[in-house]
Biopython code that builds the backbone (N, CA, C, O; Angstrom):
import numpy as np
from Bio.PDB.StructureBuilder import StructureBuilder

atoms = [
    (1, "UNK", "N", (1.039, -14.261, -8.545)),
    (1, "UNK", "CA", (-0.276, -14.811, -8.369)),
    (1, "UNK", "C", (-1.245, -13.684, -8.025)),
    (1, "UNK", "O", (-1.088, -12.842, -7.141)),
    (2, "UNK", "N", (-1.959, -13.768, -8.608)),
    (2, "UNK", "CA", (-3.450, -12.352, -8.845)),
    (2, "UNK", "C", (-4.337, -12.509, -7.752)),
    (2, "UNK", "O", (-5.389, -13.002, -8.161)),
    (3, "UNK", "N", (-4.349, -12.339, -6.775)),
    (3, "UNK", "CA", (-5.629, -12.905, -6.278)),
    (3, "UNK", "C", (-6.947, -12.366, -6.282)),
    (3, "UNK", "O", (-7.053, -11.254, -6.800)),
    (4, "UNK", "N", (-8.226, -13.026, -5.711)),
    (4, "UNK", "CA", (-9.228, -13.287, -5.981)),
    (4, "UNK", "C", (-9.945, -11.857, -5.655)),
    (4, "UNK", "O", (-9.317, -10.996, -5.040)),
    (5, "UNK", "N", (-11.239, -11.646, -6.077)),
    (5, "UNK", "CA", (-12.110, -10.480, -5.207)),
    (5, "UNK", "C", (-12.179, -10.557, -3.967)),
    (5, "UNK", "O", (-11.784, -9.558, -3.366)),
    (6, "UNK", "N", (-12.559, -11.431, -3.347)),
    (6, "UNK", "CA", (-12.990, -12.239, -2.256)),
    (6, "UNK", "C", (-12.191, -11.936, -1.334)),
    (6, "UNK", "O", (-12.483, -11.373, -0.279)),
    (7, "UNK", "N", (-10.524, -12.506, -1.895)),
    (7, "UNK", "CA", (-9.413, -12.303, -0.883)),
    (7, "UNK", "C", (-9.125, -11.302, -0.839)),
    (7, "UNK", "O", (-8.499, -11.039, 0.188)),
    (8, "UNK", "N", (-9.343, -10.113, -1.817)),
    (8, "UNK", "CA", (-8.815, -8.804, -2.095)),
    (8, "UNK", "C", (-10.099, -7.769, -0.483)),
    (8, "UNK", "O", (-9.534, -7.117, 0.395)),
    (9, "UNK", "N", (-11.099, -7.854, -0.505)),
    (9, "UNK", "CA", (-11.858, -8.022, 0.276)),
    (9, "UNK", "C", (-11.635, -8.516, 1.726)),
    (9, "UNK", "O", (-12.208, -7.842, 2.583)),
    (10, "UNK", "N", (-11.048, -9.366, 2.071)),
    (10, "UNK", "CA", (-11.127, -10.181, 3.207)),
    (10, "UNK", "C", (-9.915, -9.574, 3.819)),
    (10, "UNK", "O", (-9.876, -9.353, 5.029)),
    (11, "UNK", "N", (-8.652, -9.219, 2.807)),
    (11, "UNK", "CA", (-7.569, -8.167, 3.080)),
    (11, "UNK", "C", (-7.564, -6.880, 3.209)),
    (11, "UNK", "O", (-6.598, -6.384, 3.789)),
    (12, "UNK", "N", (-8.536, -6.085, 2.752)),
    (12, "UNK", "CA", (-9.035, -4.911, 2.828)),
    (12, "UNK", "C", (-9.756, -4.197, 4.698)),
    (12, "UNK", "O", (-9.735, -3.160, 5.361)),
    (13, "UNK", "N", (-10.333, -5.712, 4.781)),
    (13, "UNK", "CA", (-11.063, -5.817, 5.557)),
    (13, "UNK", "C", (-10.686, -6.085, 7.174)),
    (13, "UNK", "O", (-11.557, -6.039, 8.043)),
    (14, "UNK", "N", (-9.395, -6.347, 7.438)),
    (14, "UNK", "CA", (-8.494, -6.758, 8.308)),
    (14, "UNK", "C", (-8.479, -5.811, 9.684)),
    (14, "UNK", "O", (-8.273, -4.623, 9.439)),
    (15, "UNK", "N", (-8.590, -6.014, 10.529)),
    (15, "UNK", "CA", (-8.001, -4.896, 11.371)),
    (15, "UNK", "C", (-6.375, -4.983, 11.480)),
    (15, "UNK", "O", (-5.704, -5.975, 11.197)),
    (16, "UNK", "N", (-5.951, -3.889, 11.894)),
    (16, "UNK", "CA", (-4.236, -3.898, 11.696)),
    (16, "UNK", "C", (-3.997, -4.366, 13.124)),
    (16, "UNK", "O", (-2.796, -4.293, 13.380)),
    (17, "UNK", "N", (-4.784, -4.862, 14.233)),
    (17, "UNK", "CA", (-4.227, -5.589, 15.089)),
    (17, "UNK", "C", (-3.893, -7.043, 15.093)),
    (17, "UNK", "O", (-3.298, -7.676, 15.965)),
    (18, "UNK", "N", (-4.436, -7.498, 13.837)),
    (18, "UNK", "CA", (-4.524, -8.432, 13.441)),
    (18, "UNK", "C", (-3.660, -9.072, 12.405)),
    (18, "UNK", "O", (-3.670, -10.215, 11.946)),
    (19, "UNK", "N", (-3.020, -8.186, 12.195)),
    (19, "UNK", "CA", (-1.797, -8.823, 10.796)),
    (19, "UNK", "C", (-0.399, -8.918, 11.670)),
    (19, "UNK", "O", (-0.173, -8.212, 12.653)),
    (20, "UNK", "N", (0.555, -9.977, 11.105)),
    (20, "UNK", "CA", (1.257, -10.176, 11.302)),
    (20, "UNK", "C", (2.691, -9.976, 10.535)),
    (20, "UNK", "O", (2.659, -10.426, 9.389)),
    (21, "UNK", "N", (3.428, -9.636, 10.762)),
    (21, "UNK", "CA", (4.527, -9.294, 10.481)),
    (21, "UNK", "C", (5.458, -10.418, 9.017)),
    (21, "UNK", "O", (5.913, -10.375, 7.874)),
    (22, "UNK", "N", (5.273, -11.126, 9.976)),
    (22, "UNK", "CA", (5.725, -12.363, 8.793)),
    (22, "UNK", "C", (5.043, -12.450, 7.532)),
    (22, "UNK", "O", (5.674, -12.719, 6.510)),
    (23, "UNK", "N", (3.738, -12.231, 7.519)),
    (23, "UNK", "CA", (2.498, -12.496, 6.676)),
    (23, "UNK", "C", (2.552, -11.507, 5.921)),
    (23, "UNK", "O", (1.641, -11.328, 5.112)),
    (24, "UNK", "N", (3.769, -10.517, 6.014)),
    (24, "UNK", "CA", (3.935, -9.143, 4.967)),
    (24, "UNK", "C", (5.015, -8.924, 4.388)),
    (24, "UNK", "O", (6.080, -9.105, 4.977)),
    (25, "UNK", "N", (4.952, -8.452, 3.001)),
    (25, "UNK", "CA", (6.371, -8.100, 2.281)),
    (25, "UNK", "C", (6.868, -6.657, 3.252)),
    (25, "UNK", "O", (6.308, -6.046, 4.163)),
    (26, "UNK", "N", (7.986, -6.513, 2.657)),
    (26, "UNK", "CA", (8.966, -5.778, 2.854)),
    (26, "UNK", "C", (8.674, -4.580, 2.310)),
    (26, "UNK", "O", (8.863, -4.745, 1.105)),
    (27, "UNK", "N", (8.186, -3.033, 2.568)),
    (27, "UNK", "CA", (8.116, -2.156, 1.369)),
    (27, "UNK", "C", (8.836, -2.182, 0.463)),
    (27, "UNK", "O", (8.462, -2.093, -0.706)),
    (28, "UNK", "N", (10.580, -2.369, 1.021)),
    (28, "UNK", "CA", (11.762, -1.590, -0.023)),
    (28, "UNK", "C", (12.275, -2.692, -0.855)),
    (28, "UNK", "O", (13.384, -2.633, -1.386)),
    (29, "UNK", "N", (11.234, -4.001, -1.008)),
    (29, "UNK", "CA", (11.312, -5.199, -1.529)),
    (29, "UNK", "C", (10.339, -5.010, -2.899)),
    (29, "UNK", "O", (10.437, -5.627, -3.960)),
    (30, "UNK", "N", (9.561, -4.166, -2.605)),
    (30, "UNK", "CA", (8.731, -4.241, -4.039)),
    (30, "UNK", "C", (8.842, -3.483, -4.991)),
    (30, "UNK", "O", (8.005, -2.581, -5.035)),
    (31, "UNK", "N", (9.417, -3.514, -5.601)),
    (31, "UNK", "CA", (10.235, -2.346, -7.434)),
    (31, "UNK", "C", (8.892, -2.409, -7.957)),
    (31, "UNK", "O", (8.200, -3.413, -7.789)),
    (32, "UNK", "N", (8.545, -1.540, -8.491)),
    (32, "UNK", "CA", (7.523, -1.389, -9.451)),
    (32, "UNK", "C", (8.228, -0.842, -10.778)),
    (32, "UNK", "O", (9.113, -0.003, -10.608)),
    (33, "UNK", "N", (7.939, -1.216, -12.017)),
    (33, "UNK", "CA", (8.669, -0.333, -13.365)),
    (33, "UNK", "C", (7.486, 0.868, -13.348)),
    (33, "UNK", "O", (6.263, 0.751, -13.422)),
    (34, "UNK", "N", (8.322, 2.057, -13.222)),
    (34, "UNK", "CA", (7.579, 3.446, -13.323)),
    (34, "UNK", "C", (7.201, 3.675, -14.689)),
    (34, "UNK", "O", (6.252, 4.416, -14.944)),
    (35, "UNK", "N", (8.027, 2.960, -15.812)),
    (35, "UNK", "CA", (7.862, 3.795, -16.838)),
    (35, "UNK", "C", (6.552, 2.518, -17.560)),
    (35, "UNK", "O", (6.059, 2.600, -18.685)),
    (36, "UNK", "N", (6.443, 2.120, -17.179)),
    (36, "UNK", "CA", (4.608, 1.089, -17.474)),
    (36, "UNK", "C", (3.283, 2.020, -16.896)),
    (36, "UNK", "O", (3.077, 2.646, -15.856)),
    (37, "UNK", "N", (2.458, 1.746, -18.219)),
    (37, "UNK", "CA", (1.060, 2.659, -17.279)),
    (37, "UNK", "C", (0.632, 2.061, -16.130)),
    (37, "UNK", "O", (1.225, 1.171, -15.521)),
    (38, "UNK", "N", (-0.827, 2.770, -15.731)),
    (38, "UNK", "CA", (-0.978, 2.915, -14.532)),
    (38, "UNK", "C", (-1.673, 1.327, -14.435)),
    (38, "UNK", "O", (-1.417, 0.558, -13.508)),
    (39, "UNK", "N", (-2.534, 1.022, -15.496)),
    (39, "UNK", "CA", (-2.719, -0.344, -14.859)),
    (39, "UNK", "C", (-2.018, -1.773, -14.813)),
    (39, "UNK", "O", (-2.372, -2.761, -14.170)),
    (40, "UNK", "N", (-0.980, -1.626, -15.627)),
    (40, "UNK", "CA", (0.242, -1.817, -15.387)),
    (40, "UNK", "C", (1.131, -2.298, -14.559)),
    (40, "UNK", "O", (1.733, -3.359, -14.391)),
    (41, "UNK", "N", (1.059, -1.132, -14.022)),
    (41, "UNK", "CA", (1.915, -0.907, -12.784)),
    (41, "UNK", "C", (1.102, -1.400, -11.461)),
    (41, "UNK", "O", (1.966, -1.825, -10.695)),
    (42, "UNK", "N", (0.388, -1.472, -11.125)),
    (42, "UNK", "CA", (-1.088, -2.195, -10.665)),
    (42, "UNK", "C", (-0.825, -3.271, -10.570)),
    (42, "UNK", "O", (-0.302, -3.641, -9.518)),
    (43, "UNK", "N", (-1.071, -4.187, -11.592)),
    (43, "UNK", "CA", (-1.261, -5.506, -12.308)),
    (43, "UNK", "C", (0.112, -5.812, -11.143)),
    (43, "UNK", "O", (0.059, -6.295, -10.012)),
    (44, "UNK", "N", (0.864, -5.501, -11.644)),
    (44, "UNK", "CA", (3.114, -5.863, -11.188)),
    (44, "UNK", "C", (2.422, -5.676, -9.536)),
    (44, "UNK", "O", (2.698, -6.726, -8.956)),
    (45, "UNK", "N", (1.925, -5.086, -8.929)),
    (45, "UNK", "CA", (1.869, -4.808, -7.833)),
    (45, "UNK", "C", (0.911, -5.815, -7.199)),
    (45, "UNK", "O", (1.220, -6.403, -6.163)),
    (46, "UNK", "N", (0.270, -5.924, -7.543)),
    (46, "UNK", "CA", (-0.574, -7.404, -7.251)),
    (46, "UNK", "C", (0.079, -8.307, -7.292)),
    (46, "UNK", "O", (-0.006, -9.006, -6.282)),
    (47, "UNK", "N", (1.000, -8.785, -8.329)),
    (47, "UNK", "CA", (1.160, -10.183, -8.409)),
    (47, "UNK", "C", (2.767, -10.034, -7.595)),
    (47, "UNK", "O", (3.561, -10.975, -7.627)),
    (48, "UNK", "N", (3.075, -8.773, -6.912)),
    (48, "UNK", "CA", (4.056, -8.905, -6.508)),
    (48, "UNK", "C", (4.265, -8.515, -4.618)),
    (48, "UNK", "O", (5.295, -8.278, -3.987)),
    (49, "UNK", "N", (2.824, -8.587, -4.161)),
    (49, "UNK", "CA", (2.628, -8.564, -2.805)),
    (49, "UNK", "C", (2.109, -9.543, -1.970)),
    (49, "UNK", "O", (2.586, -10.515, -2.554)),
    (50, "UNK", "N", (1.671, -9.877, -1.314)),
    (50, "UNK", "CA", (0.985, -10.852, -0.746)),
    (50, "UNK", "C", (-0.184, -9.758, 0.410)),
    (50, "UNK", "O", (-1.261, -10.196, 0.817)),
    (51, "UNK", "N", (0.211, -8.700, 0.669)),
    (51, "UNK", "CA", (-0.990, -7.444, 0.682)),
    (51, "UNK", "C", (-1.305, -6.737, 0.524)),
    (51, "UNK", "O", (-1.315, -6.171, 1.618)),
    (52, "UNK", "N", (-1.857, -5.847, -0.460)),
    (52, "UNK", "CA", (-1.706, -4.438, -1.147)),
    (52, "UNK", "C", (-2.499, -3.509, -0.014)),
    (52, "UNK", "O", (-2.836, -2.374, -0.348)),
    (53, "UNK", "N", (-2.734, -3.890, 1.042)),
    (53, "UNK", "CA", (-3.340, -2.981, 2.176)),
    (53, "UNK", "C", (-2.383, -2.790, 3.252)),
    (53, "UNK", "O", (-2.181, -1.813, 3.972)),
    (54, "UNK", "N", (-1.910, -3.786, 3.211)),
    (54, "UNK", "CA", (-0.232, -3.485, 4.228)),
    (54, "UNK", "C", (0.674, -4.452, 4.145)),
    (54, "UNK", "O", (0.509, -5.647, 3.902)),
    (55, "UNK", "N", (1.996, -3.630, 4.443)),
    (55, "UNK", "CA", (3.609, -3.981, 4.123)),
    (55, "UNK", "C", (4.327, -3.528, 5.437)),
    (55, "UNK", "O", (3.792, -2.751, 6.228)),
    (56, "UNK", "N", (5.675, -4.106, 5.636)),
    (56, "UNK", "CA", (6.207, -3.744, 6.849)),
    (56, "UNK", "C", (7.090, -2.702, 6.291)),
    (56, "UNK", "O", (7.784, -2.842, 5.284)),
    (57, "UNK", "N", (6.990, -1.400, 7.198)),
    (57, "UNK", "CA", (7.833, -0.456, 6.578)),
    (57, "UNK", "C", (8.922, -0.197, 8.145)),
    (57, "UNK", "O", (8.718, 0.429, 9.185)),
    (58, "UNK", "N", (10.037, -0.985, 7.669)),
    (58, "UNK", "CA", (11.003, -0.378, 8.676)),
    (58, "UNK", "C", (10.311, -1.277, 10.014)),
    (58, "UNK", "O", (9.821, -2.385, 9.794)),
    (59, "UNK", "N", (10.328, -0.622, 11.561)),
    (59, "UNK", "CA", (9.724, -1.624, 12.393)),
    (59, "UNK", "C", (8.202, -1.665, 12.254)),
    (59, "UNK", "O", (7.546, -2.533, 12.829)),
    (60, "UNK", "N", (7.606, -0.661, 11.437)),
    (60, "UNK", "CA", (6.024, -0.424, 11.257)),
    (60, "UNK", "C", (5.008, -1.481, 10.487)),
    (60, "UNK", "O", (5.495, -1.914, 9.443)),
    (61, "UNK", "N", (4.057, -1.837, 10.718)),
    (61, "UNK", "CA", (3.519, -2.049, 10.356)),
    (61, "UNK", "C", (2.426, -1.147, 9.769)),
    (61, "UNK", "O", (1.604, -0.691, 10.564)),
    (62, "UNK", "N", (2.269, -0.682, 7.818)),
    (62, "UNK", "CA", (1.764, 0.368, 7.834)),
    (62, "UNK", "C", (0.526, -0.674, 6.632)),
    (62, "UNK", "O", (0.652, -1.592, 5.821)),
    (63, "UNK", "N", (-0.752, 0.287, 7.249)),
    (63, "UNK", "CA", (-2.188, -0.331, 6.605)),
    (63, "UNK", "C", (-2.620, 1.029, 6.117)),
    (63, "UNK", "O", (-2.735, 2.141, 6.633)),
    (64, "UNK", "N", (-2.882, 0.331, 4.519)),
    (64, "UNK", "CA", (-3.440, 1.667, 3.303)),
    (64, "UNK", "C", (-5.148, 1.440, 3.197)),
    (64, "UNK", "O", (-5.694, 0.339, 3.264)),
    (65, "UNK", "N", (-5.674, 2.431, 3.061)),
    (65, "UNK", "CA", (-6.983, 2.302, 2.587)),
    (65, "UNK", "C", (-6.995, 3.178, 1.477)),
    (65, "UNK", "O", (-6.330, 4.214, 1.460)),
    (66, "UNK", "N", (-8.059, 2.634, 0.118)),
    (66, "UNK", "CA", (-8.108, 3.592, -0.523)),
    (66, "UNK", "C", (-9.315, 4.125, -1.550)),
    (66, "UNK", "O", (-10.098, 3.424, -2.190)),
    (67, "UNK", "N", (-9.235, 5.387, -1.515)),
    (67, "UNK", "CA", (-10.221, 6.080, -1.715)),
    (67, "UNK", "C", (-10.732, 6.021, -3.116)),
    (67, "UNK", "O", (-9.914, 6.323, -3.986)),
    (68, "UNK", "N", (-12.136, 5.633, -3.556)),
    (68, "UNK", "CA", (-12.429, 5.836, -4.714)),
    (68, "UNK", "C", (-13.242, 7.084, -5.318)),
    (68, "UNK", "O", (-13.728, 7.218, -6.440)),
    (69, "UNK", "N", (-13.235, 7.889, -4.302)),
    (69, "UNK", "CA", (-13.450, 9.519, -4.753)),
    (69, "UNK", "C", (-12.576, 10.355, -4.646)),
    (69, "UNK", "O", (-13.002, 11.391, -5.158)),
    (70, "UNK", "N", (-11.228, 10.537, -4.129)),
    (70, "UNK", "CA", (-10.380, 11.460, -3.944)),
    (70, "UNK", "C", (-9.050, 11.613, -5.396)),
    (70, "UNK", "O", (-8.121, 10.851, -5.666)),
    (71, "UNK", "N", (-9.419, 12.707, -5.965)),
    (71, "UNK", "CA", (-8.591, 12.837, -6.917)),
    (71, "UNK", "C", (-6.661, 12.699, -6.526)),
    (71, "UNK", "O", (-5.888, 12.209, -7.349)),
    (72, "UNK", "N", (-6.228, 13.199, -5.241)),
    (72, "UNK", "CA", (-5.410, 12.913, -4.512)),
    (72, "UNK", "C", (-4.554, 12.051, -4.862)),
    (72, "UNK", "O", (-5.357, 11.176, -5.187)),
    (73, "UNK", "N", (-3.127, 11.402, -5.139)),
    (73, "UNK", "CA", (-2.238, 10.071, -5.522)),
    (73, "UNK", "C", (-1.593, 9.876, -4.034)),
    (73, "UNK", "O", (-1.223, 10.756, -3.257)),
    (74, "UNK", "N", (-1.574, 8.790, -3.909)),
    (74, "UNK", "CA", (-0.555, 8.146, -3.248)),
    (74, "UNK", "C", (0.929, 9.648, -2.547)),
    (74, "UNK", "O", (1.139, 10.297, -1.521)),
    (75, "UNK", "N", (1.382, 9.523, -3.570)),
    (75, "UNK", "CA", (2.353, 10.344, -3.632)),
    (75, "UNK", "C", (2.042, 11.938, -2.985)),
    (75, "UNK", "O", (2.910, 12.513, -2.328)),
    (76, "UNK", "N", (0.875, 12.476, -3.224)),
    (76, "UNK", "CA", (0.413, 13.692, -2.413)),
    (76, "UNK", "C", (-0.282, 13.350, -1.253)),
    (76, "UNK", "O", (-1.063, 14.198, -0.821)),
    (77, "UNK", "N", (-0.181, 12.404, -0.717)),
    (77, "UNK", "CA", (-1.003, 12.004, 0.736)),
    (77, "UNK", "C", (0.640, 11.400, 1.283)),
    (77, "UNK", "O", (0.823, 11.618, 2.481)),
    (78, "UNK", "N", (1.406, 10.937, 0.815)),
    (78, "UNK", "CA", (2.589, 10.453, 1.368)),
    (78, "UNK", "C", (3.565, 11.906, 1.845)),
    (78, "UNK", "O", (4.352, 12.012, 2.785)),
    (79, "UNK", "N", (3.129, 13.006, 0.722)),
    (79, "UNK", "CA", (3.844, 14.231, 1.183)),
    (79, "UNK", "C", (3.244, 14.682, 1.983)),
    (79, "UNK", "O", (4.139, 15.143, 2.690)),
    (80, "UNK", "N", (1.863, 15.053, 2.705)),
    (80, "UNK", "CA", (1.262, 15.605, 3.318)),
    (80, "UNK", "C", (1.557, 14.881, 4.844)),
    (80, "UNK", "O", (1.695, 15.423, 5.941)),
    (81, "UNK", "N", (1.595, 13.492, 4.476)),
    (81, "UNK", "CA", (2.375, 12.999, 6.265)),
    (81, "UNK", "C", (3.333, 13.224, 6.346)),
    (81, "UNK", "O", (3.652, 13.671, 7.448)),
    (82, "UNK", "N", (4.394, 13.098, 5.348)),
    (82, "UNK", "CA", (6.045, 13.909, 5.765)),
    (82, "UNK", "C", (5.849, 15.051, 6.216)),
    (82, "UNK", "O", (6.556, 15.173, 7.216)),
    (83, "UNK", "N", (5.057, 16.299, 5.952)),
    (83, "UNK", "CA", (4.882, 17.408, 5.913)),
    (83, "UNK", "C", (4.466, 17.442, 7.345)),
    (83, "UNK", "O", (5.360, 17.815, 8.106)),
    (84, "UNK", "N", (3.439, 17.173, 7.838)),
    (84, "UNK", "CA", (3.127, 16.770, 9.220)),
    (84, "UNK", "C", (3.939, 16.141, 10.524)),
    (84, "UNK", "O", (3.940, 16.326, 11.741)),
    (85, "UNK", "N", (4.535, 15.406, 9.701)),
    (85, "UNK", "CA", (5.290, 14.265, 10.490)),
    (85, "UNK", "C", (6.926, 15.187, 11.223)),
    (85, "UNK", "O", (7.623, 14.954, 12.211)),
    (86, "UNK", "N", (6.980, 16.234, 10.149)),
    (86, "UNK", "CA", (8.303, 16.943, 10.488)),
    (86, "UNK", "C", (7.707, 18.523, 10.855)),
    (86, "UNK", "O", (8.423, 19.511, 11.015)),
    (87, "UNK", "N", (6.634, 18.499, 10.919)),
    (87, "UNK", "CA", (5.531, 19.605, 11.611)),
    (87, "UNK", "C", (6.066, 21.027, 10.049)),
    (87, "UNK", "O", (6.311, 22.143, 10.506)),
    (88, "UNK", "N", (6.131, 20.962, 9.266)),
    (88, "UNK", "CA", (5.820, 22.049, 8.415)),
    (88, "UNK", "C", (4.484, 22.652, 7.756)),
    (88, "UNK", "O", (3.942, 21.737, 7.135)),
    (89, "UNK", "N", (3.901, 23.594, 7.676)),
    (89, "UNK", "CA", (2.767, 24.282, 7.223)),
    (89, "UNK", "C", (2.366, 23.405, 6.044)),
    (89, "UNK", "O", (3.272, 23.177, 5.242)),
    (90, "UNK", "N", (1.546, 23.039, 5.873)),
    (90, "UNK", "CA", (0.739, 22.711, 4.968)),
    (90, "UNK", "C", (1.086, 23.672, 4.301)),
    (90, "UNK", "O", (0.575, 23.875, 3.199)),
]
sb = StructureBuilder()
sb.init_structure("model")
sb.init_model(0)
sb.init_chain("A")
sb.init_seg("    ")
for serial, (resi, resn, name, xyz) in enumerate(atoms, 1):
    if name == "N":
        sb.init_residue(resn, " ", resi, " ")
    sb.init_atom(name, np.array(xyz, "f"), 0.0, 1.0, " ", f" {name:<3s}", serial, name[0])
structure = sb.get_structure()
């Protein structure tokens, strides 16, 4: 199920003291097919979350925001907190 602007918005919009645990998928619950393009892969991801701003990762509750000027992926901002997170040099 796709949801709306509105709700896409109203989820965006959340403070993370405010979400609940139950009310979120699982990260290691959502497969995406890699080898589909990017909007695609998108599309599968929508209709396969119930929040594309946050998921429970492990005991965390983790909230994404995202940028519509930063050339940056997912994937190079996810390395840059590992990188941090285990204190190595940038």
């Amino acid at each position: 199920m796709l949801l709306t602007v509105e709700e896409l918005k109203r989820l965006e919009d959340m403070d993370i003291r405010d979400l609940r645990r139950e009310d979120l998928d699982n990260a290691e619950n959502i497969v995406i097919d890699r080898q589909k393009p990017a909007n695609q892969r998108m599309r599968e991801f929508l209709e396969k979350t119930k929040n594309p701003y946050a998921e429970n990762v492990g005991e965390y509750i983790l909230q994404v925001t995202y940028s519509r000027t930063s050339e940056e992926t997912l994937e190079d901002k996810m390395i840059q907190l590992a990188k941090r997170m285990t204190r190595i040099p940038l």
